[in-house]
N, C-alpha and C positions, 0 to 999 in steps of 0.2 A: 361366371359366364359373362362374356363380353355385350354391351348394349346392341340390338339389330340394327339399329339408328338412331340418330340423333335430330328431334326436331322440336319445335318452337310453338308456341300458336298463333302463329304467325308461317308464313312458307321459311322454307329456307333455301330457295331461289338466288339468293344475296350472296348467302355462306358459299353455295354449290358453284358462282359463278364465278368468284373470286370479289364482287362490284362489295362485298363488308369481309371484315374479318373476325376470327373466332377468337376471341381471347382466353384462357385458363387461370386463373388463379386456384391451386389447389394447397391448405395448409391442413398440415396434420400433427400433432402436439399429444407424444406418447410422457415425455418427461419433464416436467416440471422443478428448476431451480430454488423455488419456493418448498418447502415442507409441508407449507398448511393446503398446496395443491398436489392431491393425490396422483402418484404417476397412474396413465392409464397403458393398456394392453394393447391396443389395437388400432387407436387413429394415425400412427404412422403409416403402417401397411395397408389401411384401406384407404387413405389417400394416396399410398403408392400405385394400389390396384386399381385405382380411378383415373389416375395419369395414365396406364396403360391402356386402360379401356377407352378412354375416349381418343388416342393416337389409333386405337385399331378403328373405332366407330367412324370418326372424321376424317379417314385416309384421302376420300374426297373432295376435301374442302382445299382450295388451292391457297387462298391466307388465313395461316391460323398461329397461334402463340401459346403456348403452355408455362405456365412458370408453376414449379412445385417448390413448398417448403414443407418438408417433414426431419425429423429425427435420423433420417438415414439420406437423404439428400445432400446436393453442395452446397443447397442455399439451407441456411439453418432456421427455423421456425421464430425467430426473435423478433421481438417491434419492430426496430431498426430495419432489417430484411425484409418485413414485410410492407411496412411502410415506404420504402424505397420501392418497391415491384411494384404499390398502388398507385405512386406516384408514375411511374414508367408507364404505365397503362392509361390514366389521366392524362397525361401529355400527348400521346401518340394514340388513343382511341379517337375514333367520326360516329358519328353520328347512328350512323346504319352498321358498326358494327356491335356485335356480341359479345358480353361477360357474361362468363359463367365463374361466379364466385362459391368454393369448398370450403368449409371450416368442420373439422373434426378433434375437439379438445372440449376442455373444460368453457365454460359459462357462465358470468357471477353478475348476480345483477347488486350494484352500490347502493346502500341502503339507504344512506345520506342523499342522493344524488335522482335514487330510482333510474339511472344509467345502467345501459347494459353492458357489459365487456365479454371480449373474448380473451382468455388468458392466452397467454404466447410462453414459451419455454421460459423468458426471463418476467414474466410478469409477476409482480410481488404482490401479493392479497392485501397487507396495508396499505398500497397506495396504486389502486386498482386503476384511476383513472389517470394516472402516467406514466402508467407502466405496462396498460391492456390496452387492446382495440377497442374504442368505444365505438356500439353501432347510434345511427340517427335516432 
């Protein structure tokens, strides 16, 4: 079932008028490169089903951007790709507009480090922090 709508707590006046725009970042990471990261079942397709649900939810919003990376996608879930999309977003986001950041995959937090990571298709579990998204 697709969302009734999409809102903030905050209005979305901004979104609805075009004056911010909506950004998407949605990744989804069913397969894992690594051995000692278990493939999972279903974060591709529920980031699939999340990219479509918010294209039907936001029809409204007159600037919006979606970038999806999963396992069946063109953009393929790897650091590299997705660090390139954060960056694309970083460059060309204002102030008043909107990220909505998806992550559906594995999560290791570095025990060395107490660093979080998110694993990405090519991230290697030995060398978690150059090879995974570290969050702040």
């Amino acid at each position: 079932m697709s969302p009734l709508s999409v809102g903030t707590s905050r209005s979305t006046h901004a979104l609805e008028t075009g004056e911010a725009k909506l950004w998407s970042l949605l990744v989804g990471v069913n397969a894992y490169q690594d051995d000692n990261l278990p493939s999972l079942r279903f974060s591709a397709s529920d980031c699939q089903g999340l990219g479509e649900a918010l294209t039907e939810a936001t029809q409204g919003f007159p600037r919006k951007e979606a970038i999806v990376h999963h396992d069946f996608a063109l953009r393929p879930p790897t650091l590299e790709a997705v660090r390139e999309s954060l960056k694309q977003i970083v460059a060309a986001a204002k102030p008043e507009d909107t990220l909505l950041l998806y992550f559906s995959g594995h999560g290791v937090l570095d025990r060395d480090s107490d660093q979080v990571v998110l694993c990405l298709a090519d991230t290697n579990k030995d060398d978690l922090l150059h090879t995974g998204l570290k969050l702040p």
